[in-house]
C-alpha positions in Angstrom: 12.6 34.4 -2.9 10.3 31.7 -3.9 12.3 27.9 -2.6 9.6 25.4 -3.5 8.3 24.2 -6.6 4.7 25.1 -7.4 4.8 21.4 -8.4 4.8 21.0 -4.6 2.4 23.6 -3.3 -0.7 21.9 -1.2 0.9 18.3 -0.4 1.1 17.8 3.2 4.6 16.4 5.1 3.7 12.3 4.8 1.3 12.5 7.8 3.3 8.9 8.7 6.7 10.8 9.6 4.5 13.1 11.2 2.4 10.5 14.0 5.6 8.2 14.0 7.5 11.8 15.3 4.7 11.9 17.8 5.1 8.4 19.2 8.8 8.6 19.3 8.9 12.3 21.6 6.3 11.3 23.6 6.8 7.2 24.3 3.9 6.1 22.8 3.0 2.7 22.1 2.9 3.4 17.9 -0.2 1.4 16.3 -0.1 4.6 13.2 2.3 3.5 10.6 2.7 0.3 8.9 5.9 -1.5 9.8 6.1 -5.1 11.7 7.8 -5.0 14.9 9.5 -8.4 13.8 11.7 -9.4 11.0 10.9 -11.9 7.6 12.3 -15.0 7.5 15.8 -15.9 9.0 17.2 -17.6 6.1 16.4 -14.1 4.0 18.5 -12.2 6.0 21.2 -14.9 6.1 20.9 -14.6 2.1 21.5 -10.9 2.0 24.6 -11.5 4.5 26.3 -13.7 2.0 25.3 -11.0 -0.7 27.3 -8.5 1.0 30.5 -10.7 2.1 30.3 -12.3 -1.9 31.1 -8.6 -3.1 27.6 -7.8 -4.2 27.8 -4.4 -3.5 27.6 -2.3 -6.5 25.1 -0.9 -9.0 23.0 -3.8 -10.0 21.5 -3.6 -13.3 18.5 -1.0 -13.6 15.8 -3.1 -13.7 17.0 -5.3 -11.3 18.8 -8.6 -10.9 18.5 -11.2 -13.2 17.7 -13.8 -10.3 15.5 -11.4 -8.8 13.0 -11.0 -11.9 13.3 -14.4 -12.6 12.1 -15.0 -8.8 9.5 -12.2 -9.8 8.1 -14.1 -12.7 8.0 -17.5 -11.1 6.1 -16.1 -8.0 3.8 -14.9 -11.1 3.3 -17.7 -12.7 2.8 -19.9 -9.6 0.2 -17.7 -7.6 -1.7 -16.5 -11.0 -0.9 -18.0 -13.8 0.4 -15.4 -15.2 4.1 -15.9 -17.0 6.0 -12.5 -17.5 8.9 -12.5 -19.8 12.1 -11.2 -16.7 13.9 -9.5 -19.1 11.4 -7.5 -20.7 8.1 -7.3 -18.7 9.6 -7.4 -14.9 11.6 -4.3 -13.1 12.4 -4.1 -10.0 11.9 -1.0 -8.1 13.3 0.9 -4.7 10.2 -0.1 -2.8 6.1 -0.1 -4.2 6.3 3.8 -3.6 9.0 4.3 -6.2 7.0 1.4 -8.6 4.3 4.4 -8.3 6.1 7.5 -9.1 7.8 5.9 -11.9 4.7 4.8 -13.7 2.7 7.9 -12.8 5.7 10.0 -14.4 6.3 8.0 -17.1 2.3 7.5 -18.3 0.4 11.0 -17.4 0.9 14.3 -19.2 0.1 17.4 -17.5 -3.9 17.7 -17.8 -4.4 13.8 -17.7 -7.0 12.7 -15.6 -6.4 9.7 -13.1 -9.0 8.1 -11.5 -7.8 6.5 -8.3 -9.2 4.6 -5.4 -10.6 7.4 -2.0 -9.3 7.2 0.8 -5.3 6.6 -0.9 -1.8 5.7 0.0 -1.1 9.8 0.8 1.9 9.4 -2.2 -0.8 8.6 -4.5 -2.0 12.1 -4.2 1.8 13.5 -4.4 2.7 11.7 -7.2 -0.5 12.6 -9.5 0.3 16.3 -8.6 3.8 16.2 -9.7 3.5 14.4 -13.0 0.7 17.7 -13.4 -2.2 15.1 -13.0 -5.5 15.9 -12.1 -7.1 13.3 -9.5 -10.6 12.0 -9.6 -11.6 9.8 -7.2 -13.7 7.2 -6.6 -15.1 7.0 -2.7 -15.0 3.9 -1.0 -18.0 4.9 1.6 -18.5 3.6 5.2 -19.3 1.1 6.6 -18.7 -1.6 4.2 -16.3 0.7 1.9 -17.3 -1.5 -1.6 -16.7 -0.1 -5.5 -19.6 1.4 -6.6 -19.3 0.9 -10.3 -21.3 3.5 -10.7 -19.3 6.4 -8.8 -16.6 4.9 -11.1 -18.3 5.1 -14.5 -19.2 8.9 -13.2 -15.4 9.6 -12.0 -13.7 8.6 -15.8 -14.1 11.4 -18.4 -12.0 12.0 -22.0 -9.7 13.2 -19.8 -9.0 9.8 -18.0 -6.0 8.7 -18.7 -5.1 6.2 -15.8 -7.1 4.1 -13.2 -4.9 3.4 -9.8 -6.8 1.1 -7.7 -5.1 -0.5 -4.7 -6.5 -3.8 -3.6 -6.3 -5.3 -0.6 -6.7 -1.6 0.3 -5.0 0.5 2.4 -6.6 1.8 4.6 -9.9 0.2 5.0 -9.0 -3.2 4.8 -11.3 -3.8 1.9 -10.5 -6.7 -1.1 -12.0 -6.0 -4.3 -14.0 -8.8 -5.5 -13.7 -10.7 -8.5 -17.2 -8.6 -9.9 -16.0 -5.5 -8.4 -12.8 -5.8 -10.4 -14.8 -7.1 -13.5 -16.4 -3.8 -13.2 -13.4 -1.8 -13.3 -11.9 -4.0 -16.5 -15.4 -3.2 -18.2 -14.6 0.6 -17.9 -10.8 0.5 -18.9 -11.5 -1.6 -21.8 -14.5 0.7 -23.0 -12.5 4.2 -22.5 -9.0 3.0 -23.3 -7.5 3.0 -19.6 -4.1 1.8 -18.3 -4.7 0.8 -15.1 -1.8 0.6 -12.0 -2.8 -1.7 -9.6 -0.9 -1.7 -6.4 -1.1 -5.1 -4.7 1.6 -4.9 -2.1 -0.9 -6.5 0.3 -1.7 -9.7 -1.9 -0.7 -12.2 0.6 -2.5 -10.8 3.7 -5.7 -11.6 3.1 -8.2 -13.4 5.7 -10.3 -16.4 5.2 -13.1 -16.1 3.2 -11.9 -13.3 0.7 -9.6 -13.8 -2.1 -7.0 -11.2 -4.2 -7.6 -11.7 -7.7 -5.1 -9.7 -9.5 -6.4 -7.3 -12.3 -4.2 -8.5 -15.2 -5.5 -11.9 -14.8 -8.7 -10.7 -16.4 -9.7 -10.8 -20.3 -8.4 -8.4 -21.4 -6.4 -6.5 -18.8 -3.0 -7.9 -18.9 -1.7 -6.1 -22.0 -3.4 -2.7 -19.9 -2.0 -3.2 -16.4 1.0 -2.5 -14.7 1.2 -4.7 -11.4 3.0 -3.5 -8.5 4.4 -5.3 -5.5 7.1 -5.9 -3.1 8.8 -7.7 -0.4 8.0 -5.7 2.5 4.7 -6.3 3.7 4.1 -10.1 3.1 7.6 -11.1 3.7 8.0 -8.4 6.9 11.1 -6.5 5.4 9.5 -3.0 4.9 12.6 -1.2 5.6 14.2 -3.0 2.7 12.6 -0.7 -0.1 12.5 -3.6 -3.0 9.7 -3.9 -5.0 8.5 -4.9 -8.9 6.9 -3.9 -11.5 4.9 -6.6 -13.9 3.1 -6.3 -17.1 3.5 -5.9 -20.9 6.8 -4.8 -22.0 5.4 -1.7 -23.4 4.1 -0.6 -19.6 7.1 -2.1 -18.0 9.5 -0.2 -20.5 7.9 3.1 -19.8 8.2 2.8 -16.4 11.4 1.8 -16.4 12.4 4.9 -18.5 11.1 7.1 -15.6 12.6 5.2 -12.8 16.3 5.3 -14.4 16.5 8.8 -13.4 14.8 8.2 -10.0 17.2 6.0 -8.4 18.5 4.2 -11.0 19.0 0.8 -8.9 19.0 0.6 -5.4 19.7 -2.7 -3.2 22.0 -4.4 -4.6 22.9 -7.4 -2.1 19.2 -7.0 -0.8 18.0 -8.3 -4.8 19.5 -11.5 -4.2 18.3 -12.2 -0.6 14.7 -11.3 -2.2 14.6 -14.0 -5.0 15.6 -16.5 -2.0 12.7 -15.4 -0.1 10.0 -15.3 -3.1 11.5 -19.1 -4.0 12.7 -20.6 -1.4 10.4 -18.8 1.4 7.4 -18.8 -0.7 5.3 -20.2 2.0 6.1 -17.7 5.0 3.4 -15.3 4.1 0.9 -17.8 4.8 1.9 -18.2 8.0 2.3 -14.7 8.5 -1.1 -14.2 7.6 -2.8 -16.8 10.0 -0.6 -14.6 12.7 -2.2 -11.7 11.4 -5.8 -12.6 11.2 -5.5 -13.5 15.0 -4.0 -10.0 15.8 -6.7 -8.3 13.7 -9.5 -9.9 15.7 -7.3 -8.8 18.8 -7.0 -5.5 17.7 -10.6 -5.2 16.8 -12.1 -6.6 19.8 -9.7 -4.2 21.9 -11.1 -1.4 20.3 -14.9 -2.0 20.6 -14.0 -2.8 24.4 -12.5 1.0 24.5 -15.6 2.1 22.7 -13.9 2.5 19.0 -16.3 -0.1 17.4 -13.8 -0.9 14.2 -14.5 -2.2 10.5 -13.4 -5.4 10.5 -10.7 -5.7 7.4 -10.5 -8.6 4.6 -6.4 -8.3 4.2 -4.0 -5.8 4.9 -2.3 -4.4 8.1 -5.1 -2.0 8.9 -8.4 -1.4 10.8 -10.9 1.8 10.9 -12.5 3.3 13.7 -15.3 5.9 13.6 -14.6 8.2 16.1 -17.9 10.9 15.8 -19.2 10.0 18.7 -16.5 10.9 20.6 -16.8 14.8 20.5 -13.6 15.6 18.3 -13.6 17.9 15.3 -11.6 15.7 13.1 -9.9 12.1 13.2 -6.6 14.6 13.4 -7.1 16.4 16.6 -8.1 13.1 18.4 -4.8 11.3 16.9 -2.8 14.7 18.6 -4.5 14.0 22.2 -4.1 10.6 22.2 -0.8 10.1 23.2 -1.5 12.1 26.2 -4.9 10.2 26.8 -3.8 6.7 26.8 -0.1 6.7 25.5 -0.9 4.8 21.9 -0.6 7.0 18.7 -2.5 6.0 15.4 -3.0 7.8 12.2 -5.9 10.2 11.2 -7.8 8.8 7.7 -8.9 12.3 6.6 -5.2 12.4 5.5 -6.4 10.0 2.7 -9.2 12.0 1.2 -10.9 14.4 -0.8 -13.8 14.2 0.3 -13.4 16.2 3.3 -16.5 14.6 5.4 -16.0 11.2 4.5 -12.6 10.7 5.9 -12.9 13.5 9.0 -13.8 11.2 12.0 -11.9 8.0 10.6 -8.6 6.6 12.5 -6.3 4.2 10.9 -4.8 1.2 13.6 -2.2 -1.3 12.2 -2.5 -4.8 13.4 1.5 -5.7 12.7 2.4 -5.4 15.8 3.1 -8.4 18.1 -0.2 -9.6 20.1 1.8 -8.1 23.5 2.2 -4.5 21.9 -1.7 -5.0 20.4 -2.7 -6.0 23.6 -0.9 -3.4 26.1 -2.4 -1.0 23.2 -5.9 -2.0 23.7 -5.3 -1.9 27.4 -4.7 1.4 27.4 -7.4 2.9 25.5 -9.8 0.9 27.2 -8.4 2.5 30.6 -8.1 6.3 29.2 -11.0 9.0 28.9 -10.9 9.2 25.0 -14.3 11.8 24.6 -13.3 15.1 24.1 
């Protein structure tokens, strides 16, 4: 008897369950999956306390709190400019990865061709398969991983139905510039595109690079749905709340997928997260000088070990090449390493298509405090990493 879902055939376990697994039975020091080893901002938490003891503990309203997409739209309007309406063009979601499947359901029919962003977020890949999408990518080659317009241009056919670029990206680190991104508003606007634009890393990134968001460009707001959270630039990833922004058309499709998803999710967490985009609106600035002094940490560790990096613009995450090294594949080093030197990281070629481009890159997050960084670096620099 058949159990699974064709629908499902050919997508992987999350490869982050998987290396997180591997750090937890063997003791390794986890620099794989994304998650800070210390909490957002105290008053945040203090918020969502109140939130539960006030009785805020029931369904909130399906696309989300009033507060909170009011918070959403001010944070909006004061980083971009941009002013969305919080009852119609502002949801909020269970988390960025739910923001995803909920506007990858609701916008691609089975055939539809999305063009996304290679290496990807590994749900990216899920999520086109199970809405019956067909992914083409566009490769973000080493070292300097940029857009090449033209790889893009090439990638969309009349099959293209959606763009899904992430920037800052995860994993190489990159941040699209302001003519990269005017390259990719030139193509949706001449073959009719909605793009998604993930952007939960907007906040985290390092001095001398800049996130412009895609909707703030002529023509791209009534296209674009914006996706975000709390997790990553406030530290709360295990909090799942995220948002959805853009025209109410975008936002009202999405939100017709996600009411059958989870419906609502969070309730006295909503709350706590409007305090945190108003009255903590700051602390990601801060969290991002901390950061940008545990990337160079991180990146200097590695070279030292001999795993010269790719030294990233924003996000959480730096690349290491690891050819020279003897292994197969970025996978088989990841499975030794714990072993070897007691650290556990994530292998890239989980993020491709493109078999050869991703098969000798390893993922390292820099969230980590600078002691946990450090003892990491220490560690590989002491172990025999060849094959």
């Amino acid at each position: 008897m058949r159990t699974q879902a064709r629908r499902l055939d050919g997508i992987p376990p999350t490869v982050f369950t998987q290396m997180s697994a591997l750090a937890a039975r063997t003791g390794a020091l986890n620099l794989g999956q994304g998650f800070p080893d210390e909490d957002g901002p105290a008053s945040v938490v203090q918020a969502a306390r109140r939130a539960l003891a006030e009785g805020r503990n029931q369904y909130a309203p399906g696309p989300g709190v009033p507060e909170l997409r009011a918070a959403i739209s001010r944070h909006q309007q004061r980083h971009y400019g941009l002013e969305p309406d919080p009852e119609r063009e502002v949801v909020v979601t269970t988390g960025a990865t739910e923001g995803i499947a909920a506007a990858l359901l609701a916008l691609v029919d089975p055939g539809d061709e999305v063009a996304v962003l290679e290496p990807y977020y590994d749900s990216y890949l899920a999520m086109i398969q199970m809405a019956g999408g067909v992914r083409r990518p566009v490769t973000l080659r080493a070292p300097d991983f940029r857009l090449d317009a033209d790889a893009l241009r090439a990638a969309v056919t009349p099959r293209t139905k959606v763009l899904l670029l992430n920037t800052p990206h995860n994993p190489t680190g990159t941040v699209l510039t302001r003519a990269e991104l005017e390259a990719v508003a030139q193509v949706a606007v001449e073959h009719d595109l909605v793009v998604i634009t993930d952007e939960v890393y907007e906040h985290l990134v390092y001095p001398g690079h800049e996130h412009v968001p895609l909707a703030t460009l002529p023509g791209m707001w009534e296209r674009t749905l914006t996706l975000s959270s709390v997790g990553k630039s406030w530290s709360f990833t295990g909090w799942k709340v995220g948002w959805a922004t853009g025209p109410a058309e975008l936002v009202g499709a999405l939100l017709s997928a996600k009411q059958w998803l989870t419906f609502t999710s969070g309730s006295p967490l909503q709350p706590a997260v409007a305090e945190a985009l108003d009255a903590e609106a700051q602390w990601p600035a801060e969290l991002c000088r901390s950061l940008a002094g545990r990337r160079d940490l991180l990146v200097a560790g590695l070279a030292d070990a001999g795993l010269s990096a790719y030294t990233p613009e924003g996000t959480y995450f730096a690349l290491t090449d690891i050819s020279a090294l003897g292994w197969p594949d970025g996978r088989a080093f990841c499975e030794a390493l714990p072993e070897r030197a007691g650290v556990v990281a994530i292998p890239a070629q989980a993020f491709y298509d493109d078999v050869e481009e991703g098969r000798h890159l390893v993922r390292w997050a820099f969230c980590k405090t600078a002691e946990v960084i450090g003892e990491g670096v220490r560690r590989l620099a002491a172990a025999d990493l060849r094959a």
